[in-house]
C-alpha positions in Angstrom: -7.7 -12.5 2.0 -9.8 -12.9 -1.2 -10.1 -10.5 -3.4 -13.7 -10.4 -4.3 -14.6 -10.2 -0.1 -11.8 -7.0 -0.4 -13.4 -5.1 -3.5 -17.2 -5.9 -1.6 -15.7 -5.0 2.0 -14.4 -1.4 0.4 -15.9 -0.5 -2.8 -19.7 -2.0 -1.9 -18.9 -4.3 -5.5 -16.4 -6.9 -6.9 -16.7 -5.1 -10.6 -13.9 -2.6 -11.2 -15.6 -0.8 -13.7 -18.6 -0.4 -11.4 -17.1 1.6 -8.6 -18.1 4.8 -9.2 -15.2 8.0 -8.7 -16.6 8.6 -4.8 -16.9 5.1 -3.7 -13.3 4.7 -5.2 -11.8 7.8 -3.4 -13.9 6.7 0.0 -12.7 2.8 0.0 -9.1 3.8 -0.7 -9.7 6.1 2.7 -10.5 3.3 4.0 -7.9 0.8 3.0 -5.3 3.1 4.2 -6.7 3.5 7.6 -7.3 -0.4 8.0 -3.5 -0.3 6.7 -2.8 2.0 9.3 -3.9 0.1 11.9 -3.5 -3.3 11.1 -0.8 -5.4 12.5 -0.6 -8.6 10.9 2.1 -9.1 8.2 0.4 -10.7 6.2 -3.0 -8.8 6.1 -0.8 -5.6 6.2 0.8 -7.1 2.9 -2.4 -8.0 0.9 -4.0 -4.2 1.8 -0.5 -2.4 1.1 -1.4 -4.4 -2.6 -4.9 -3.5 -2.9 -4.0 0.1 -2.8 -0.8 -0.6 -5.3 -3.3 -1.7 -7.8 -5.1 1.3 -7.3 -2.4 3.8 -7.3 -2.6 4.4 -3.7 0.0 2.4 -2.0 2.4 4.2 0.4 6.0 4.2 -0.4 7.6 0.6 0.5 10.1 2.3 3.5 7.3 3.7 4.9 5.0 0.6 5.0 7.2 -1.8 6.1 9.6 -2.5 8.5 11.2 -5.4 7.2 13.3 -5.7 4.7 12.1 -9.0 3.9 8.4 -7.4 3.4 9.7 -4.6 1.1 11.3 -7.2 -0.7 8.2 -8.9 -1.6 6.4 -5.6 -2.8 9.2 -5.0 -4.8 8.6 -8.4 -6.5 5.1 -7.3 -6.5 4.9 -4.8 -8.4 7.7 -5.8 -10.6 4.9 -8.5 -11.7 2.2 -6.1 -11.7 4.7 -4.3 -14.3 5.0 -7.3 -16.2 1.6 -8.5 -16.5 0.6 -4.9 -17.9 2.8 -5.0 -20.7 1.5 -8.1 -22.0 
């Protein structure tokens, strides 16, 4: 998945600072009901970070199964931490 296609695809632009406060609220509605019904791991894993990024992940038991997924997220956002105190 790139990211630019993703930001286009939910938030009509690739420019964070562009998406105004409704077309944020309505893309994360949408991201979370592609996430919802998507069923490839992968894809399931790149939405699941979209919506960390913004603050609207679901918790990591509840979006995936496999231990081996959570453990990736975990990693995730422990590098999302890290980049962000920098």
């Amino acid at each position: 998945m790139n990211l630019d296609d993703q930001l286009s695809r939910y938030f009509g632009t690739t420019d964070f600072a562009a998406i105004p406060p409704d077309a944020l609220a309505a893309g994360i509605e949408r991201m979370q009901v592609d996430f919802g019904l998507e069923s490839d791991r992968g894809r399931r894993f790149a939405l699941w970070a979209l919506m960390q990024i913004f603050g609207a992940a679901p918790a990591l038991d509840v979006a995936f199964k496999n231990e081996a997924d959570r453990e990736a997220a975990r990693n995730f956002m422990d590098l999302s931490s890290a980049a962000s105190e920098d």
